[in-house]
Backbone as CSV, one residue per row, in Angstrom:
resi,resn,N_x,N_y,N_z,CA_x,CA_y,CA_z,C_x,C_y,C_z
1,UNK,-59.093,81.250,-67.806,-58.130,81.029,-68.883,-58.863,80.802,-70.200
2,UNK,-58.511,81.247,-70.984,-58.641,81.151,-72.530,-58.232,79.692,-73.279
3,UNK,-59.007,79.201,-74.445,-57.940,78.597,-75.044,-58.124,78.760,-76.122
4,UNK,-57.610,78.103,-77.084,-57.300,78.424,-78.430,-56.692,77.137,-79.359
5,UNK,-57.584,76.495,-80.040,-57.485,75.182,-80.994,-56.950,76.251,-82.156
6,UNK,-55.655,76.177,-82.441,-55.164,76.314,-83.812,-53.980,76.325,-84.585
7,UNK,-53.712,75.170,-85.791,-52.667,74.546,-86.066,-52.387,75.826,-87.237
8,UNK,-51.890,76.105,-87.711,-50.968,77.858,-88.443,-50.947,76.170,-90.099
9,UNK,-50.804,76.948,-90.537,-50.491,76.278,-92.190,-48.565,75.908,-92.444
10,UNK,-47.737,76.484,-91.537,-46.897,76.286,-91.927,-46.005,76.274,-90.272
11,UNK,-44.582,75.284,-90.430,-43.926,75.221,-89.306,-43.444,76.422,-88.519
12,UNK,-43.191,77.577,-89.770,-42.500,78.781,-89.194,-43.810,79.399,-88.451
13,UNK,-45.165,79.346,-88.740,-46.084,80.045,-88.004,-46.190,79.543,-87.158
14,UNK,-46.524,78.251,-86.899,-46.845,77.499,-85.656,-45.561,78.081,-84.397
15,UNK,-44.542,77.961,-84.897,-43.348,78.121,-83.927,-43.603,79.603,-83.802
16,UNK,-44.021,80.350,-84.349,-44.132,82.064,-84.482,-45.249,82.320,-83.802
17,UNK,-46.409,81.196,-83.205,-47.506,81.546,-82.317,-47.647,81.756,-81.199
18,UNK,-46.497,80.947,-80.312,-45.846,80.638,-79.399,-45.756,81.911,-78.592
19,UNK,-44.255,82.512,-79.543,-43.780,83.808,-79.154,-44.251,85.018,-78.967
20,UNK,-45.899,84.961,-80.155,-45.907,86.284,-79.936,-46.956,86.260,-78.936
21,UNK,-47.565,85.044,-78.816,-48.899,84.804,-77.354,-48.356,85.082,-76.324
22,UNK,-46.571,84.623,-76.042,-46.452,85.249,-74.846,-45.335,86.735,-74.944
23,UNK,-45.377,87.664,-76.156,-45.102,88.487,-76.139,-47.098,89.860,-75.865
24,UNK,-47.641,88.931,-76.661,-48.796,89.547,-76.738,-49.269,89.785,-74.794
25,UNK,-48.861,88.730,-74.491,-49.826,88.691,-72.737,-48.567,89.323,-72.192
26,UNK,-47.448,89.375,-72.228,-46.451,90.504,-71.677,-46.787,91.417,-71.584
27,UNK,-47.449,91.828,-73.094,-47.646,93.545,-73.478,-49.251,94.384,-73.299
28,UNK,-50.147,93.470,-73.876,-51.287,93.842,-73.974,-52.188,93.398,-73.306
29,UNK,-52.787,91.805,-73.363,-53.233,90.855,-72.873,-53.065,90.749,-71.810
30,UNK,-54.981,90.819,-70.700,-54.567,90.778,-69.885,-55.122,89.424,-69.273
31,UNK,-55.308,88.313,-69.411,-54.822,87.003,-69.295,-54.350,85.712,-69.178
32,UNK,-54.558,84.614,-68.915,-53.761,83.699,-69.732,-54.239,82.626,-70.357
33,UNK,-53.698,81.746,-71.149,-53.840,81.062,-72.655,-53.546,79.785,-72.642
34,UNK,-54.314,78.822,-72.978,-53.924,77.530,-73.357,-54.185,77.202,-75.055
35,UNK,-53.022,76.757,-75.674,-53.429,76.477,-76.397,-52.923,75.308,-77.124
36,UNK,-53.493,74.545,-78.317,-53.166,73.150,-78.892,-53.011,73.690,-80.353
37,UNK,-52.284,72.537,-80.751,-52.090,72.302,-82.363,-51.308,71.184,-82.913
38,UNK,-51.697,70.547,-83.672,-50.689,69.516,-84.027,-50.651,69.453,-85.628
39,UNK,-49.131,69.169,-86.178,-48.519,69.656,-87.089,-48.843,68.811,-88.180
40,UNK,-49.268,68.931,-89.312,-49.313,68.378,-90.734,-48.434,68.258,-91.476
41,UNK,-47.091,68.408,-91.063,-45.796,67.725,-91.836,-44.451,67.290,-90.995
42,UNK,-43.627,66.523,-90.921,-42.806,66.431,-89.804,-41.504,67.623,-90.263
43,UNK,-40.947,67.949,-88.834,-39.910,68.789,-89.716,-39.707,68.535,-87.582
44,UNK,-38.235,69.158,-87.900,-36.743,68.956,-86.679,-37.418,70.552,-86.015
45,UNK,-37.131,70.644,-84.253,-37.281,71.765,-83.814,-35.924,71.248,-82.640
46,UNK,-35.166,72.402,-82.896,-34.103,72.558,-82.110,-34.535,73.045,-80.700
47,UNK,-33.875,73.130,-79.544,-34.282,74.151,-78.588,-33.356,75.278,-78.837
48,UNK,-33.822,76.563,-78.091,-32.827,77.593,-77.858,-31.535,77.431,-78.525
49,UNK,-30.828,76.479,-77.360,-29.328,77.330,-77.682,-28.279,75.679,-78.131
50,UNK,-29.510,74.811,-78.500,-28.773,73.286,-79.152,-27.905,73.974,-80.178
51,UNK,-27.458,73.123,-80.341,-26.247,73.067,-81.846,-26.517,72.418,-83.570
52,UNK,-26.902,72.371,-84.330,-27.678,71.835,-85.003,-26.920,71.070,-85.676
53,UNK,-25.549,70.908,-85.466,-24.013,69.912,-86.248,-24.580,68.646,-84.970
54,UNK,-24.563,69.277,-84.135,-24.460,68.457,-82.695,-26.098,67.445,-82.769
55,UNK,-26.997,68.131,-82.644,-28.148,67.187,-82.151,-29.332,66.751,-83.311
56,UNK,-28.468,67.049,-84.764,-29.920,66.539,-85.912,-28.886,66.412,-87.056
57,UNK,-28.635,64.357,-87.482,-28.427,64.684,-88.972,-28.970,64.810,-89.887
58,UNK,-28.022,66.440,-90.501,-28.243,67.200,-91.391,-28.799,66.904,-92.480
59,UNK,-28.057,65.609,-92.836,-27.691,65.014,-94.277,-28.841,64.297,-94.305
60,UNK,-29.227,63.745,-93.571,-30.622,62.507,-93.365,-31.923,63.446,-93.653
61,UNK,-31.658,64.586,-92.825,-33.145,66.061,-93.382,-32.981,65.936,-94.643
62,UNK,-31.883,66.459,-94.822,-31.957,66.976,-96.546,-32.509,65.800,-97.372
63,UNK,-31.684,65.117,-96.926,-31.926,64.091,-98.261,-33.715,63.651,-98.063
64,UNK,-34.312,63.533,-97.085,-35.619,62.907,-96.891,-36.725,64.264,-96.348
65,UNK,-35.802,65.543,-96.697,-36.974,66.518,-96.855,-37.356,67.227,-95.690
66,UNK,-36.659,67.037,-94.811,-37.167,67.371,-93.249,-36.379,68.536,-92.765
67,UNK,-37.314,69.888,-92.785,-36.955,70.967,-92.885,-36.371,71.593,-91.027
68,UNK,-35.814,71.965,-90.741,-35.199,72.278,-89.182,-35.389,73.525,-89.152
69,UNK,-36.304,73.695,-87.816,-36.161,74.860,-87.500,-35.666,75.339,-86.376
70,UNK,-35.620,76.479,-85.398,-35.328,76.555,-83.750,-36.508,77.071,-83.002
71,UNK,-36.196,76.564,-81.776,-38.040,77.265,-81.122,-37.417,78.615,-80.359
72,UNK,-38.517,78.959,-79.378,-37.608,80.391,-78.386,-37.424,79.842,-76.944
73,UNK,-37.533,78.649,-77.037,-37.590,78.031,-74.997,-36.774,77.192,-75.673
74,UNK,-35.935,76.651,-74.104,-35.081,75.894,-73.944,-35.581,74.156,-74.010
75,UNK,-33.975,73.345,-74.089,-34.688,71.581,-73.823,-34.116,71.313,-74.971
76,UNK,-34.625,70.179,-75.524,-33.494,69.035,-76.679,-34.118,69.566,-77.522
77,UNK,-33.728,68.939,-78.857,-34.092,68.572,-80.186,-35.128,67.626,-79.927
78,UNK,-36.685,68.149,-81.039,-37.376,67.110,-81.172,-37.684,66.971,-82.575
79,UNK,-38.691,65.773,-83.263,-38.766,65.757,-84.042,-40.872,66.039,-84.108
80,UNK,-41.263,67.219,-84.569,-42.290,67.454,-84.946,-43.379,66.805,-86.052
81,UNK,-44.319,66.520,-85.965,-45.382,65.768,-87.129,-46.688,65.388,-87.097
82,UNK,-47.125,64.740,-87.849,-48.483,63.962,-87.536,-48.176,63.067,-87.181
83,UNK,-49.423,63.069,-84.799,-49.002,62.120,-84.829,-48.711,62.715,-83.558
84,UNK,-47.911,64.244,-83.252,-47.754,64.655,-82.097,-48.782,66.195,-81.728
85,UNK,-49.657,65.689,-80.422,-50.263,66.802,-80.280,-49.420,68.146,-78.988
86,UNK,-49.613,69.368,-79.616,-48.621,70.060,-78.655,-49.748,71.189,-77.743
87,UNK,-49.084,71.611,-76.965,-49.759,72.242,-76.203,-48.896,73.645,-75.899
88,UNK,-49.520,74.889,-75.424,-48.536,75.968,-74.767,-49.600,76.614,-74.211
89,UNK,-48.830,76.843,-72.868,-49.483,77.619,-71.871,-48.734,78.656,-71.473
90,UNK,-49.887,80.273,-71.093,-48.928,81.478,-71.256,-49.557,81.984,-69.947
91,UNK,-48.636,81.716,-68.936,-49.225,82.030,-67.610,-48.459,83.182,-67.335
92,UNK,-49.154,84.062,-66.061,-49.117,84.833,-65.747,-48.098,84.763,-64.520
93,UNK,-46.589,85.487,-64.374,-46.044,85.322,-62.851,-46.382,86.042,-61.987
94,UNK,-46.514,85.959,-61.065,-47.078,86.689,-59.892,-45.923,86.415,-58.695
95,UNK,-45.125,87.960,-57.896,-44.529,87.715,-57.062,-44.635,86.710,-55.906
96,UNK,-43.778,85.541,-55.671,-44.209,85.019,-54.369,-45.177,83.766,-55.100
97,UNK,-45.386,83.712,-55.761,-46.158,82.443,-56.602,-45.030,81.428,-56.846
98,UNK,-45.208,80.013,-56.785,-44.524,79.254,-57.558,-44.436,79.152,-58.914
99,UNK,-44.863,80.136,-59.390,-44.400,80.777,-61.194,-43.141,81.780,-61.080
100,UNK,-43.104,81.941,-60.029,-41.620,83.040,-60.137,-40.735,82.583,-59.858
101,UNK,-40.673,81.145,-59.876,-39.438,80.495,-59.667,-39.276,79.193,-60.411
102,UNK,-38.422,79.284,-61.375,-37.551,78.311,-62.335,-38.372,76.906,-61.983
103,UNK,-37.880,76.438,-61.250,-37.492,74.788,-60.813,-39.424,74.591,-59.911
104,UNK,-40.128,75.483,-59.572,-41.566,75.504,-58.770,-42.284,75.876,-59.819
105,UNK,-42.137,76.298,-60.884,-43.075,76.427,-62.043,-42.997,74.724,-62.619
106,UNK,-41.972,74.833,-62.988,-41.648,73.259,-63.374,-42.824,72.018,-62.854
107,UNK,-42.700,72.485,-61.396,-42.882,71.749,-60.724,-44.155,71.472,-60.807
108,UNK,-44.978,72.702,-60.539,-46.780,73.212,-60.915,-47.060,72.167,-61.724
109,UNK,-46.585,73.119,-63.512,-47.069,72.673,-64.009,-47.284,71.044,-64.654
110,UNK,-46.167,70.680,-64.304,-45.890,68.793,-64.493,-47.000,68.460,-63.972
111,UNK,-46.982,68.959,-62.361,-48.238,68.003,-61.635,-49.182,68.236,-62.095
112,UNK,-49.735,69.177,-62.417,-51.057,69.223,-62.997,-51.258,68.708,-64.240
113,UNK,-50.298,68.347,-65.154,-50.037,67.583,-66.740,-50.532,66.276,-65.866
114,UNK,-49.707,65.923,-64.943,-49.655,64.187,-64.548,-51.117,63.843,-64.182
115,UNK,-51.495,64.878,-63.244,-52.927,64.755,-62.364,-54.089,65.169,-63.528
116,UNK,-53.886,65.401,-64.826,-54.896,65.630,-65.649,-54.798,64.245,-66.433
117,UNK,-53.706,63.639,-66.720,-53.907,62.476,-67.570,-53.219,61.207,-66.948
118,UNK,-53.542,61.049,-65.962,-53.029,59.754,-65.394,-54.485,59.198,-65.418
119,UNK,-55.422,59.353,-64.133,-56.954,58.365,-65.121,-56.970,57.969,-66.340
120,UNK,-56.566,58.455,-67.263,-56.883,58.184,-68.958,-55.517,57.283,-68.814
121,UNK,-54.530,56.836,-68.072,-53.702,55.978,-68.406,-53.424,54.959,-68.005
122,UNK,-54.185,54.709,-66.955,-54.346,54.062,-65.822,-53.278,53.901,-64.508
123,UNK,-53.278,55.080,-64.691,-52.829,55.342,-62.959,-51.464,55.206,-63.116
124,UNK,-50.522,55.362,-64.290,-48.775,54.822,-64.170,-48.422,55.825,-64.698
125,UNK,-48.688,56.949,-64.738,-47.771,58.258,-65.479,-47.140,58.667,-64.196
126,UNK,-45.816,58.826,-64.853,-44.737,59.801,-63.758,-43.915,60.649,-64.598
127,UNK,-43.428,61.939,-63.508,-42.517,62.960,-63.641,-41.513,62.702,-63.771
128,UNK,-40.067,62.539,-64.801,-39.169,61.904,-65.057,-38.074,63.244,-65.550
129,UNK,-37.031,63.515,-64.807,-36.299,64.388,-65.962,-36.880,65.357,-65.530
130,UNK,-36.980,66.000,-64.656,-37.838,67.352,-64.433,-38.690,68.177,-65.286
131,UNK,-38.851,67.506,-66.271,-40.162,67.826,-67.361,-40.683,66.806,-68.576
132,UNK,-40.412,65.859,-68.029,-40.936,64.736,-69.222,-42.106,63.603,-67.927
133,UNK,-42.816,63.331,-68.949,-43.897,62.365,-68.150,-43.540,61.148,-69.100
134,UNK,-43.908,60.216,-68.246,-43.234,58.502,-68.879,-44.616,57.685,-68.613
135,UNK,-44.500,56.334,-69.335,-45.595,55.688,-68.824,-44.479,54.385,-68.817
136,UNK,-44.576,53.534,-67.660,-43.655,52.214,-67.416,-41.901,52.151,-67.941
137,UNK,-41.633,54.151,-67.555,-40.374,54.332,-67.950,-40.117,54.502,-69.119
138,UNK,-40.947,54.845,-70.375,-40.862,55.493,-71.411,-41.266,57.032,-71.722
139,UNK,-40.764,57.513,-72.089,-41.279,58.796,-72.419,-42.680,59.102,-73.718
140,UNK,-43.366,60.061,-73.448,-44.509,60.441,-74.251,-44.738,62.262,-74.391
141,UNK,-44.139,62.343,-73.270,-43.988,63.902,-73.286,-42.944,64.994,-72.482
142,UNK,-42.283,65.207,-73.631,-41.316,66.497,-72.957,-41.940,68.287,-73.156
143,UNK,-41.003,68.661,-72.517,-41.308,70.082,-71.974,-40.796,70.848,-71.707
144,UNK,-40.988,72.108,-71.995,-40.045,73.447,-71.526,-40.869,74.776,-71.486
145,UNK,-39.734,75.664,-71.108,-40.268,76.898,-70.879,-39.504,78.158,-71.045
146,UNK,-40.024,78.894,-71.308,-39.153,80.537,-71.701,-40.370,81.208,-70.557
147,UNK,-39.220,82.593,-70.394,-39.520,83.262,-69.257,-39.291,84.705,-69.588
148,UNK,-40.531,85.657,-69.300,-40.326,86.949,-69.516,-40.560,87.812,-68.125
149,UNK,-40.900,88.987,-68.306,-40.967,89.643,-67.059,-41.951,89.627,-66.128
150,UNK,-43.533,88.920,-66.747,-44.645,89.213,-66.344,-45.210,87.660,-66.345
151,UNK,-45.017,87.306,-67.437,-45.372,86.049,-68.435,-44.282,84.787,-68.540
152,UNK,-44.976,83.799,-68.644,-44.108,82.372,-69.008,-44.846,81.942,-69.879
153,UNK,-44.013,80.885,-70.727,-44.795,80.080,-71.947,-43.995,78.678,-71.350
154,UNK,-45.010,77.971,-71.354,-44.399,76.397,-70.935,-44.770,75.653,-72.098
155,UNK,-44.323,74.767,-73.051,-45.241,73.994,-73.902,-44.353,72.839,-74.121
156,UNK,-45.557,72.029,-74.793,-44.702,70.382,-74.881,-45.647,69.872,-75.780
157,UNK,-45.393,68.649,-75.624,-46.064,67.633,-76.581,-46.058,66.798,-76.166
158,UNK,-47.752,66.103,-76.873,-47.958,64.679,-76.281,-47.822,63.711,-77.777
159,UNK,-47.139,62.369,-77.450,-47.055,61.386,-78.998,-48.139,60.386,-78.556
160,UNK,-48.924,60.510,-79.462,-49.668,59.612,-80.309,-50.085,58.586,-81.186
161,UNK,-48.831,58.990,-82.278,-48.683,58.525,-83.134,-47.730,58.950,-84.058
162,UNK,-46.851,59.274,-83.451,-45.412,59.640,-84.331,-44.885,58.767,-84.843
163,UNK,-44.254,59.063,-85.927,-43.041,58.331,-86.835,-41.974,57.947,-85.909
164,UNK,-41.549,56.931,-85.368,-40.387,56.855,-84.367,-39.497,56.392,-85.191
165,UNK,-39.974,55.826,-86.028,-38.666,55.248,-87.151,-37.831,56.410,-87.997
166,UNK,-38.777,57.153,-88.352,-38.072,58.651,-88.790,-37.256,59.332,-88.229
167,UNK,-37.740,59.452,-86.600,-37.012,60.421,-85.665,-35.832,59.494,-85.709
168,UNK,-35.455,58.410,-85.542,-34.387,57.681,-85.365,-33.688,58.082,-86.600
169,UNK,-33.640,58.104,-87.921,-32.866,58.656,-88.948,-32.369,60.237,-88.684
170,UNK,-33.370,61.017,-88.036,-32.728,62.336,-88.074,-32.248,63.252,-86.885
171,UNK,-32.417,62.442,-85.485,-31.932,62.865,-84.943,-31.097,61.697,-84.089
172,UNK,-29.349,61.994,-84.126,-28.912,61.262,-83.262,-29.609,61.072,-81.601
173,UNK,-28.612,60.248,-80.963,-28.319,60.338,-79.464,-27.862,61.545,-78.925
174,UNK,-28.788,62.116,-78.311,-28.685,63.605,-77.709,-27.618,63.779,-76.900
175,UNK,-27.086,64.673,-77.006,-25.765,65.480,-76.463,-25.896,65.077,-74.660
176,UNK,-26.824,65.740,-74.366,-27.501,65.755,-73.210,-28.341,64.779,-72.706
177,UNK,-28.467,64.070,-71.831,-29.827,63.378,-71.298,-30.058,63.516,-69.720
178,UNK,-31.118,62.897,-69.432,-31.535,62.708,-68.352,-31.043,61.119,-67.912
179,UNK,-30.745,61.759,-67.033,-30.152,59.489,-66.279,-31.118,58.529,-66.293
180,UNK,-32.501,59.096,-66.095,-32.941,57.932,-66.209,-32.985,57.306,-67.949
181,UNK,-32.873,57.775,-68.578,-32.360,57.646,-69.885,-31.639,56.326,-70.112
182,UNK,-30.916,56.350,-69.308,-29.504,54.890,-69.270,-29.067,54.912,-70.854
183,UNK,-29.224,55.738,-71.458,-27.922,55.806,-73.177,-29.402,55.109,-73.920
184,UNK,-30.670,54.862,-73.510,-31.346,53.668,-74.398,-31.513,54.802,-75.820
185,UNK,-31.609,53.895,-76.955,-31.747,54.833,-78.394,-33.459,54.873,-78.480
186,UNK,-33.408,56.168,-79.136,-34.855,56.957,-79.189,-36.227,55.733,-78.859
187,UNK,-35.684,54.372,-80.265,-36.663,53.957,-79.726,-36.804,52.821,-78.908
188,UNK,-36.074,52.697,-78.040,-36.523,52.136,-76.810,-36.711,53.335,-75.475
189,UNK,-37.392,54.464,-75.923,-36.774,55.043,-74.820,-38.337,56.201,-74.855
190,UNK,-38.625,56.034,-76.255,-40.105,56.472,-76.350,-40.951,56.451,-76.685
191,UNK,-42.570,56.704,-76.250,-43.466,55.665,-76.841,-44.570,56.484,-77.274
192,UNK,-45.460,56.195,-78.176,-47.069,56.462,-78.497,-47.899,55.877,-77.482
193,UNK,-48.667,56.934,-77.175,-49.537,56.705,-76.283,-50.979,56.317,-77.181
194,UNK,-51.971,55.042,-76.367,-53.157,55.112,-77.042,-54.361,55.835,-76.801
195,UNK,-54.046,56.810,-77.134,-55.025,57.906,-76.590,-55.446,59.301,-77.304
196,UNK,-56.753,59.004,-77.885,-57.221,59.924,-78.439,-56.823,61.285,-78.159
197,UNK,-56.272,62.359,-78.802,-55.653,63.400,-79.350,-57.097,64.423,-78.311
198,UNK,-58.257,64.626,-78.402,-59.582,65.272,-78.294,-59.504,64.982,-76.851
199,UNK,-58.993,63.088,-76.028,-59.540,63.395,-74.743,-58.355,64.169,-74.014
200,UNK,-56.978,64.170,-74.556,-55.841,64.914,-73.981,-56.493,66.220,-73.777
201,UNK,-57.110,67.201,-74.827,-57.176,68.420,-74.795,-58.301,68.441,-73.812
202,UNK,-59.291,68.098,-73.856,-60.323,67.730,-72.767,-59.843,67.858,-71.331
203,UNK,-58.987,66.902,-71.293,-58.231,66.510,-69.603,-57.330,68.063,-69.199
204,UNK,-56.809,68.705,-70.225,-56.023,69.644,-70.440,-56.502,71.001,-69.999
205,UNK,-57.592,70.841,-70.930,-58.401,72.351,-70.598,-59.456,72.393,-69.048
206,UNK,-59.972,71.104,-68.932,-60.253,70.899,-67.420,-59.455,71.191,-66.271
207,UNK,-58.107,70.473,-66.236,-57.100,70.880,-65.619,-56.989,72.167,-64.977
208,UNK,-56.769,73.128,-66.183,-56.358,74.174,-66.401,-57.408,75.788,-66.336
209,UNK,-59.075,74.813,-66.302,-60.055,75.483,-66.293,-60.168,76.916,-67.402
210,UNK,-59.748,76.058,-68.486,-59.601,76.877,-69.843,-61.339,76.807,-70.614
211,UNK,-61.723,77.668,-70.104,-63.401,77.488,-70.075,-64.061,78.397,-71.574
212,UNK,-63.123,79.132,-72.026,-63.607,79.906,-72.410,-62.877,80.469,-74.085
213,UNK,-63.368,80.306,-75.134,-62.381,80.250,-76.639,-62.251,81.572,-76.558
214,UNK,-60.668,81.336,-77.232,-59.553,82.604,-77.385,-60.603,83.612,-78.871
215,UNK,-60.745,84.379,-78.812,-61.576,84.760,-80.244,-60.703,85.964,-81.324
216,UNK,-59.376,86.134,-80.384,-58.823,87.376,-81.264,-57.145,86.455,-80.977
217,UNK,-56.230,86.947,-81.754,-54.652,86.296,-81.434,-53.569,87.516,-82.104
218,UNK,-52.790,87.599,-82.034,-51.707,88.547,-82.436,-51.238,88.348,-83.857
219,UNK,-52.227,87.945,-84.737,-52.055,87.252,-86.331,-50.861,88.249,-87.281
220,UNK,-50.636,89.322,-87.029,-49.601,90.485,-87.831,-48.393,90.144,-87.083
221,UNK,-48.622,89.817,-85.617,-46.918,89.436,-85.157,-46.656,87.978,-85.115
222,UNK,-47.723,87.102,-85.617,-47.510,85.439,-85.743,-46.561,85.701,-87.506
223,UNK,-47.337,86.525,-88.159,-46.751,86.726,-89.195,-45.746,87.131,-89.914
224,UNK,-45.389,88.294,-89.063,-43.870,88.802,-89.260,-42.919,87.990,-88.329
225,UNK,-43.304,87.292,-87.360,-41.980,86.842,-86.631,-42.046,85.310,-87.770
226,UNK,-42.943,85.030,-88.559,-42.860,83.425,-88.965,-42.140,84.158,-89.772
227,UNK,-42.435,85.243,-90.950,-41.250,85.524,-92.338,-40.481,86.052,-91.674
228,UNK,-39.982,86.759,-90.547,-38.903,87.568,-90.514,-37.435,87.073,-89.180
229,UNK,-38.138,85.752,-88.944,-37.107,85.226,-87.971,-37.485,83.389,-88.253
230,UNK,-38.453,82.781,-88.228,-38.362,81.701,-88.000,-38.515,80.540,-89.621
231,UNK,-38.668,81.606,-90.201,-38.223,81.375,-91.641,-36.708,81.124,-92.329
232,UNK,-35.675,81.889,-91.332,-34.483,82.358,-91.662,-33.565,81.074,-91.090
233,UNK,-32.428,80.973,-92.137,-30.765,80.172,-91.233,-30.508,81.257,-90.249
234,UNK,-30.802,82.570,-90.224,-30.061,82.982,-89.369,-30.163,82.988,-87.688
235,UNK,-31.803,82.816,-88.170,-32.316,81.674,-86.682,-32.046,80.506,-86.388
236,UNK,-32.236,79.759,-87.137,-32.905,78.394,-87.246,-31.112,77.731,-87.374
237,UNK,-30.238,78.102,-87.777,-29.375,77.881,-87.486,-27.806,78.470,-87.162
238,UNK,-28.451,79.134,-85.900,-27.731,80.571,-85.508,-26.586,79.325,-84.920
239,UNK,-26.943,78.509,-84.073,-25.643,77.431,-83.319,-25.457,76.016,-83.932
């Protein structure tokens, strides 16, 4: 596996790197990718097919600057920034693999998230929500995934050091939750982890036996999909 350290200059690229890494390993690339970046301004990322009346106030962005965009995989509304390091992995499905199936990919890849950074936490990280890892029942990292014919992109994020006071202004109480949730508000419900940003990616790329730097990327289709879709309301707030 490949990886690839690199944060894009702007939200629409970063979200536009995503797509075309796992349009690129669909098409050309033959394969697969880990890669990190963490964001230099906070701004709202919808999932897929959220509602953006429904799961981010509007009025609280505007007024305090916090630009919304939508990603291409499914899962909640989060709030992006310095502070959260993200990750995406562009694996390869293979018939008869537990990648060719929804709920056993899930499954993979959690454990191997948990079994890469539980030592560094001391031994209390769990699988919560079928894609969030918790430490003493808080959350630190959620997760999702989009699915193509050949290829999956799973990615998430780990907090660090996020603004939790912010996220609480701009995004309500989610439409949706997970039960173990019990209704608690954002911030009792999620936490910064103390843990260097460098040993995550470390534990990550070990894991994952990402041995080897990405040296070329799909930079003309990071580019046209950032101006020509993830730039736009007509994405970003298609629901």
């Amino acid at each position: 596996m490949k990886w690839f350290d690199r944060t894009f200059d702007t939200p629409q690229e970063n979200l536009a790197c995503d797509e075309a890494l796992l349009d690129w390993c669909e098409e050309d690339f033959d394969g697969e990718i880990l890669r990190f970046w963490m964001p230099r301004q906070h701004f709202v990322v919808l999932g897929y097919s959220n509602k953006a009346q429904t799961e981010v106030n509007l009025d609280s962005c505007r007024a305090l600057g916090v630009p919304v965009f939508r990603r291409c995989s499914g899962g909640g509304t989060v709030l992006q920034g310095p502070g959260c390091l993200n990750y995406s992995l562009i694996l390869r499905i293979r018939a008869g693999s537990p990648l060719d199936d929804i709920t056993q990919a899930n499954a993979l890849v959690m454990n191997r998230q948990r079994t890469a950074l539980n030592p560094l936490l001391g031994g209390n990280v769990l699988i919560q929500g079928y894609t969030d890892l918790t430490l003493g029942g808080l959350k630190f990292s959620g997760n999702s995934q989009r699915r193509k014919r050949r290829c999956l992109l799973f990615h998430g994020s780990f907090l660090f050091g996020l603004d939790l006071d912010l996220l609480q202004r701009v995004l309500p109480m989610p439409s949706k939750q997970p039960g173990y949730r019990a209704h608690r508000s954002h911030a009792e419900f999620l936490i910064n982890v103390s843990l260097p940003p460098a040993e995550i990616q470390n534990a990550l790329r070990k894991a994952w036996s990402a041995d080897e730097p990405l040296l070329k990327s799909p930079n003309d289709k990071i580019a046209q999909l950032a101006r020509d879709k993830y730039a736009t309301d007509e994405w970003n707030l298609k629901f």
